[in-house]
SERO-4910 file (N, C-alpha, C, O; in steps of 0.05 Angstrom, whole numbers):
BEGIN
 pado doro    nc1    nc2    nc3   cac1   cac2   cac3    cc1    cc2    cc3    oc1    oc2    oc3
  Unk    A     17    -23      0      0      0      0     18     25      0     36     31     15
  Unk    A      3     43    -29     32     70    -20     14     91    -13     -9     93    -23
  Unk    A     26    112     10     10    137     14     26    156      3     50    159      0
  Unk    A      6    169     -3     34    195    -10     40    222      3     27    233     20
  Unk    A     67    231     -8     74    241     22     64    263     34     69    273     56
  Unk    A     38    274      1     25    306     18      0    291     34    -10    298     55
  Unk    A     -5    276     24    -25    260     45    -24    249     79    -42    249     96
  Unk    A      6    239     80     16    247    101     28    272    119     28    271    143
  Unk    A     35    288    105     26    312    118      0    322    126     -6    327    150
  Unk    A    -16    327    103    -42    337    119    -51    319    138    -62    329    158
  Unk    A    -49    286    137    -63    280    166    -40    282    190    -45    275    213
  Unk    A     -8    293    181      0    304    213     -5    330    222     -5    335    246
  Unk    A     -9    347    203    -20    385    206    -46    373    224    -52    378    247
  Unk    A    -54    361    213    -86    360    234    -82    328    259   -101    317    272
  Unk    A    -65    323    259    -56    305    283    -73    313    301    -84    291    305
  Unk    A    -84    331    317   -103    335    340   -125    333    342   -135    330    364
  Unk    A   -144    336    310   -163    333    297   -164    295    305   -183    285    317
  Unk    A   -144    282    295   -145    254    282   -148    244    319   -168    233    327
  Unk    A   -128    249    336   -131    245    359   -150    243    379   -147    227    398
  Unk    A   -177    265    374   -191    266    393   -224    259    373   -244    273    374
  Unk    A   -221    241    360   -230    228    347   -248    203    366   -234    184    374
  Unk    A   -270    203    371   -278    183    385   -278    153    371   -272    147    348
  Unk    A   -287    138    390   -275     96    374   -306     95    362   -311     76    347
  Unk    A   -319    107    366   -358    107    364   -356    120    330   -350    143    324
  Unk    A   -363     99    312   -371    105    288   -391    132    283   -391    149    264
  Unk    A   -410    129    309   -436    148    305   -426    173    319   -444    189    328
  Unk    A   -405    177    322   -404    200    337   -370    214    317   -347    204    317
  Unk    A   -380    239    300   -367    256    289   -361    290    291   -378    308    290
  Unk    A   -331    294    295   -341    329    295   -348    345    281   -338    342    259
  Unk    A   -364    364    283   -382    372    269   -378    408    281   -386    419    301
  Unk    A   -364    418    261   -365    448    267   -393    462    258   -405    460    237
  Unk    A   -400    479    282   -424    497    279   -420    511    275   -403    523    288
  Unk    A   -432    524    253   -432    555    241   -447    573    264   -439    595    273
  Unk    A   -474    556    272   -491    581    284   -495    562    309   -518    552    310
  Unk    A   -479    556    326   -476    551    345   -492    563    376   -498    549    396
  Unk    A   -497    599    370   -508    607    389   -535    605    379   -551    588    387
  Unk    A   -539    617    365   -570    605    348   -583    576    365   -605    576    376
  Unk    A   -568    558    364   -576    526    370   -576    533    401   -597    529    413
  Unk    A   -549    545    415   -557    551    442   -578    565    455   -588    559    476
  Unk    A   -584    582    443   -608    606    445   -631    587    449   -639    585    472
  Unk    A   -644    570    430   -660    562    416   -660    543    446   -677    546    463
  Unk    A   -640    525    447   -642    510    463   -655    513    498   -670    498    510
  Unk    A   -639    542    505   -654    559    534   -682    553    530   -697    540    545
  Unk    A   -689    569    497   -719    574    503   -742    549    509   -762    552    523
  Unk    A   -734    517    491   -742    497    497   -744    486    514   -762    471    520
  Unk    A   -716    493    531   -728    482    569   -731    499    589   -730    493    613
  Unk    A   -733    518    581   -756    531    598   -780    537    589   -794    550    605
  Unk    A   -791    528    560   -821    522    565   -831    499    565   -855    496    561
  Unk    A   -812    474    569   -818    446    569   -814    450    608   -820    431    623
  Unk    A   -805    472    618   -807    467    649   -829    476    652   -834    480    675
  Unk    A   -850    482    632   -881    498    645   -905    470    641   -927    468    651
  Unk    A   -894    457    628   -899    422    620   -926    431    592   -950    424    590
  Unk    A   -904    454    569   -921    465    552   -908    449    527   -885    444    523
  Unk    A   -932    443    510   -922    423    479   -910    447    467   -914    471    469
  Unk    A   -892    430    451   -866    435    435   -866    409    410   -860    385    411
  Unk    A   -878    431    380   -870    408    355   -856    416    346   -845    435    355
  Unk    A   -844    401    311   -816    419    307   -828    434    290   -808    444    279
  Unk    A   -848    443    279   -864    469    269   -851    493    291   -837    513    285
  Unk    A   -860    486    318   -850    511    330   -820    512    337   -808    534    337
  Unk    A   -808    491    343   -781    504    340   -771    511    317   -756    530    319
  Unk    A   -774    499    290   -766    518    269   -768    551    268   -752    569    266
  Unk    A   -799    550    271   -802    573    271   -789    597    288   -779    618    281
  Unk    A   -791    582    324   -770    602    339   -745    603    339   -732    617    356
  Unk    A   -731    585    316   -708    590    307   -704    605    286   -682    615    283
  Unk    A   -723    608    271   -724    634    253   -716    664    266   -699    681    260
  Unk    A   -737    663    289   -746    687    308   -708    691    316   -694    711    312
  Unk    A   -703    672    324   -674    678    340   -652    684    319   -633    699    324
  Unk    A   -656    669    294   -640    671    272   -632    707    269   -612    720    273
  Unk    A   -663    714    258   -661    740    257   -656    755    273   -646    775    264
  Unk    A   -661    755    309   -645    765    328   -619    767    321   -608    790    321
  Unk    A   -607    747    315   -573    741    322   -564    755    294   -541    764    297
  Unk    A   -576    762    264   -560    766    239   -562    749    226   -558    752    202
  Unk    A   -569    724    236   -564    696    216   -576    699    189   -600    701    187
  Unk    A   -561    699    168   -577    700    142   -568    678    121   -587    675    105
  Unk    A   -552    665    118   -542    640    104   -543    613    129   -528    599    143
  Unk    A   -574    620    121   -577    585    144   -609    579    132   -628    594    127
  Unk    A   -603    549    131   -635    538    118   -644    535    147   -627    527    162
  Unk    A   -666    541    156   -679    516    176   -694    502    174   -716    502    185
  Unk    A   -681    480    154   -692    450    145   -701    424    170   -696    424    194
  Unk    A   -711    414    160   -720    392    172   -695    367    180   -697    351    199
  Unk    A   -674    371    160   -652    356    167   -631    379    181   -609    368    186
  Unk    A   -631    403    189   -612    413    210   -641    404    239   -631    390    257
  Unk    A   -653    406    241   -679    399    264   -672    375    270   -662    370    292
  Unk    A   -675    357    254   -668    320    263   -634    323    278   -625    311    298
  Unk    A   -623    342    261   -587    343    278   -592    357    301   -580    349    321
  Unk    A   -606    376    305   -603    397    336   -618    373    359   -612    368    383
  Unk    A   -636    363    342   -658    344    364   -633    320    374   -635    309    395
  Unk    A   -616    316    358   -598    290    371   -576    300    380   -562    285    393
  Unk    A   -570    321    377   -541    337    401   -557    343    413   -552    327    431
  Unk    A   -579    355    421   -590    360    444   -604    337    464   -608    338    488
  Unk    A   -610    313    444   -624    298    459   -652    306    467   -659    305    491
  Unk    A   -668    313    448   -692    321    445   -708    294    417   -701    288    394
  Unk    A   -735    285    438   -744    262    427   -769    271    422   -776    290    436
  Unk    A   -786    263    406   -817    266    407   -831    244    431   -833    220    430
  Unk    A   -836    257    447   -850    242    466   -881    238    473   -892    260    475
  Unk    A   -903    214    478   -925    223    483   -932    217    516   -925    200    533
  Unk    A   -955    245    516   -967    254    540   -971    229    553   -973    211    536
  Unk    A   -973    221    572   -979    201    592  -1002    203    617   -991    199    639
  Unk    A  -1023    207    617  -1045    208    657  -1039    239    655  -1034    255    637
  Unk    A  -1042    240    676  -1045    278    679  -1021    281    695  -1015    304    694
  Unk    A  -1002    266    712   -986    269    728   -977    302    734   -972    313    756
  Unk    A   -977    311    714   -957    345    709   -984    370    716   -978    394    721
  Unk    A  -1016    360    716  -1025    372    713  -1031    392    745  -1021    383    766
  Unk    A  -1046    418    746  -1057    429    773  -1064    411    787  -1076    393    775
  Unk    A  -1061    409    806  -1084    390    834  -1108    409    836  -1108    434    837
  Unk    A  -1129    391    838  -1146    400    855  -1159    391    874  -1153    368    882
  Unk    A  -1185    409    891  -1192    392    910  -1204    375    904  -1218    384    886
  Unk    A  -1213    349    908  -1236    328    901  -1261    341    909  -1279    331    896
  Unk    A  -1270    360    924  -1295    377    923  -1299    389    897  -1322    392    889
  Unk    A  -1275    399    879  -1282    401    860  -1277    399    832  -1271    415    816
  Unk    A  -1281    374    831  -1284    347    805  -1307    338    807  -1313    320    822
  Unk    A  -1321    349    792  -1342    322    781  -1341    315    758  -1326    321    740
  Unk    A  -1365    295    759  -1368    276    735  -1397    274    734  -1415    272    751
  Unk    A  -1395    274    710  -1434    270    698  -1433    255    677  -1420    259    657
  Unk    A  -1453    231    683  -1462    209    674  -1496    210    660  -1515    220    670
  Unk    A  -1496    200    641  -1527    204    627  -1530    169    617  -1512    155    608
  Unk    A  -1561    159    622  -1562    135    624  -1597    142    614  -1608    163    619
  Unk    A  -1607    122    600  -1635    120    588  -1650    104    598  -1643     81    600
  Unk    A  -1674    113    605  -1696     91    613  -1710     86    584  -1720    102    569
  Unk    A  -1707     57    581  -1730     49    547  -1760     39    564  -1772     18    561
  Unk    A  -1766     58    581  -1794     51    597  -1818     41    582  -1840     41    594
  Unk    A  -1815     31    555  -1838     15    541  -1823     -8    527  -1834    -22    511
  Unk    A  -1798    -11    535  -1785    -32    522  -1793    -56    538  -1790    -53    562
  Unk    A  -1805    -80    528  -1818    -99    537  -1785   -122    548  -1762   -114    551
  Unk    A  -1791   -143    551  -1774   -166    557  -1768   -175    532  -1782   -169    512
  Unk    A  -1744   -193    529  -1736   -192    498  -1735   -229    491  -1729   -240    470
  Unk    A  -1744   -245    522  -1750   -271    523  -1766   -282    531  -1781   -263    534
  Unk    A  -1782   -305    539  -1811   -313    547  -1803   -340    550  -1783   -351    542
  Unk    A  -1829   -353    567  -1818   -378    564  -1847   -390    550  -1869   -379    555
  Unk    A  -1846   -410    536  -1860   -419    517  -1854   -454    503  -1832   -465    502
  Unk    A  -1878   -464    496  -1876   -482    491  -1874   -487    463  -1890   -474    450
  Unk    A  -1855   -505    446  -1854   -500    416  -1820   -495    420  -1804   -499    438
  Unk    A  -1818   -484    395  -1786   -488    386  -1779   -454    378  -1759   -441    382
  Unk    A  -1805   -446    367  -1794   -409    356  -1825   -391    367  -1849   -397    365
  Unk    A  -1812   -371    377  -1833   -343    388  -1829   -332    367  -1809   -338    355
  Unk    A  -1849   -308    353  -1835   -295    340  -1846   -272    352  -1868   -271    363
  Unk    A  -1826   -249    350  -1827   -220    364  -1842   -209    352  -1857   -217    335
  Unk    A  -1836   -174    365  -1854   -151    364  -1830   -127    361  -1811   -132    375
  Unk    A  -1828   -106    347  -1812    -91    342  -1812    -77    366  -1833    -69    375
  Unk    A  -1787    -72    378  -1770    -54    400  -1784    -34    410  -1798    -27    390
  Unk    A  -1789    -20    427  -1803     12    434  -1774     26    436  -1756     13    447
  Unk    A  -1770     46    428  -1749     59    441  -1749     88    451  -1737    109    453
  Unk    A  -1766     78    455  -1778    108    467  -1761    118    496  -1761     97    508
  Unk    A  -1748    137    511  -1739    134    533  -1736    162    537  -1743    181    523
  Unk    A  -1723    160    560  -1725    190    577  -1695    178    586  -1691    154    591
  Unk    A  -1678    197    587  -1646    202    590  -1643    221    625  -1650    244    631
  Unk    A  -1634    203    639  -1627    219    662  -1598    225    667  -1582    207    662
  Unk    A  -1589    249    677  -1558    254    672  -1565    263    702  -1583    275    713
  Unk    A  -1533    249    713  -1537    242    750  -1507    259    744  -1493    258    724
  Unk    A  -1504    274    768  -1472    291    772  -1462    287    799  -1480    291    816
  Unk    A  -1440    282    807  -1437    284    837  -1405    290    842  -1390    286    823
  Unk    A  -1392    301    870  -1367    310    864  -1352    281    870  -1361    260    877
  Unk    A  -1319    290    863  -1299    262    869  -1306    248    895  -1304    224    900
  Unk    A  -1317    271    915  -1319    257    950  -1340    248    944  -1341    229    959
  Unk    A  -1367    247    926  -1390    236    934  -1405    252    960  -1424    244    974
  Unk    A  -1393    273    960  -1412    290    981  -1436    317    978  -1452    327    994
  Unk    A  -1427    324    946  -1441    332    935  -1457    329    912  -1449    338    891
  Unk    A  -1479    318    912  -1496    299    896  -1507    318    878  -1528    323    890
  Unk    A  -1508    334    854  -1527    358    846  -1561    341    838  -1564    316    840
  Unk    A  -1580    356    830  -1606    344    823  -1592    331    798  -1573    337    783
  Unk    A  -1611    311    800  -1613    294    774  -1638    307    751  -1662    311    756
  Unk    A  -1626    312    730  -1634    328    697  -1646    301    678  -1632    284    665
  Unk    A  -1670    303    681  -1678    292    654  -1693    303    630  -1704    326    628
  Unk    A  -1691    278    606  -1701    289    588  -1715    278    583  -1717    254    590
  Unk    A  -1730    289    571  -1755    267    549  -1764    274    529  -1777    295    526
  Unk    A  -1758    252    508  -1762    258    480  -1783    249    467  -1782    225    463
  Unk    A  -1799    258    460  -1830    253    453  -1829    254    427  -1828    275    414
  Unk    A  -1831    223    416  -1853    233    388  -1872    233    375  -1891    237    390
  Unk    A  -1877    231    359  -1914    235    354  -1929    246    362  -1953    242    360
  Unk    A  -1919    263    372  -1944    285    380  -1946    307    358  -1929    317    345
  Unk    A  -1976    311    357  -1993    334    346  -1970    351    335  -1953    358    351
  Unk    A  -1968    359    307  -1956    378    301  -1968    408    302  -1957    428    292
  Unk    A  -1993    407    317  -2006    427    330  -2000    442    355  -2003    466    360
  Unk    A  -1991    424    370  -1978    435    396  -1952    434    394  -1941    448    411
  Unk    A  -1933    419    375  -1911    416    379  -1900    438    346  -1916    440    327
  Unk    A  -1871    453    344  -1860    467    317  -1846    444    307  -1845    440    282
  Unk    A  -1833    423    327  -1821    406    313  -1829    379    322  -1839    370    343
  Unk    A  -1824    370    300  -1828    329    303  -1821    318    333  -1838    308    348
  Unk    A  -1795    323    337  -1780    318    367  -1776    338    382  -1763    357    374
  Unk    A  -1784    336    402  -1778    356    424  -1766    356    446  -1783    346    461
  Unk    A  -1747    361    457  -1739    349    483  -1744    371    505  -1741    395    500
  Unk    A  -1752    363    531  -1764    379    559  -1747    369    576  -1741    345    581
  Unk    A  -1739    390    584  -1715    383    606  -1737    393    643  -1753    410    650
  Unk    A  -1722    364    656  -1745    378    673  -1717    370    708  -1698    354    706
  Unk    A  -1722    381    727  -1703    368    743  -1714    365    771  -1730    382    778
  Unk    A  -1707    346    789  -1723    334    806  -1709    342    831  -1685    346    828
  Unk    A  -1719    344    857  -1711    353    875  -1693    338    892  -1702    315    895
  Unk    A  -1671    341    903  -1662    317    912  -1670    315    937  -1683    334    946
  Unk    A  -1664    288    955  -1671    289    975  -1647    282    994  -1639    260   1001
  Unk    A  -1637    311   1001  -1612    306   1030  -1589    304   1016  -1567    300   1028
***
């Protein structure tokens, strides 16, 4: 094998370069042009990822624009392949949300939850007992009235229970429309 000898020079001029060369294939030096740019950029990402506020790379491009033009930067793309490079020197991953862990506390006095459930109060039984091998049915009623029940996380505050009822066939004389729904709410007791 022959090298030749300006070839050996330039890799001893840069001897310090060749030296601190890591053994990790995936790991190369990489001079930054806009170095503070990437630093800048970087402040602003963790301190609004410390407010536990979303961050896509729509917006960091963009507030790298913002900073670009702060700093002078004018010969710089902010492509999608310098974004994939800042995200892996920084160590910035797309991550998803998980439970509420990060979110306000509050008191369990005040959380509720409201639940809505239907009575089919003309819906008949849908089996019988009978002698023979086949019944044959009767089409469904589904007529019902919807009650929506609310109460807090402790269960100590119960609000009235809200129903509805949806009527149809009635008189297009008393009624403007086909369906109507009447909300009506019932008193609780204690």
């Amino acid at each position: 094998m022959e090298i030749g000898k300006s070839t050996i020079g330039d890799i001893l001029r840069s001897s310090e370069n060749w030296l601190s060369v890591s053994a990790s294939p995936k790991m190369r030096k990489r001079n930054l042009n806009h170095s503070s740019l990437e630093d800048e950029l970087y402040v602003w990402f963790c301190d609004v990822r410390s407010r536990n506020c979303a961050i896509t790379n729509e917006m960091l491009i963009a507030k790298a624009r913002v900073f670009g033009e702060k700093l002078g930067v004018t010969d710089f793309a902010y492509s999608r392949g310098w974004l994939a490079g800042l995200k892996g020197r920084r160590g910035i991953t797309s991550q998803k949300y998980h439970g509420e862990s990060e979110s306000a506390e509050y008191d369990p006095c005040d959380i509720y939850n409201f639940n809505e459930t239907d009575l089919l109060y003309k819906l008949g039984p849908n089996r019988t007992l009978a002698t023979g091998t086949s019944v044959s049915g009767t089409k469904a009623s589904k007529e019902r009235i919807s009650v929506g029940l609310a109460a807090n996380a402790t269960g100590i505050d119960k609000l009235k229970p809200v129903i509805t009822a949806n009527f149809h066939g009635v008189s297009e004389k008393l009624l403007t429309q086909r369906s109507t729904a009447m909300i009506f709410t019932i008193p609780s007791h204690g």
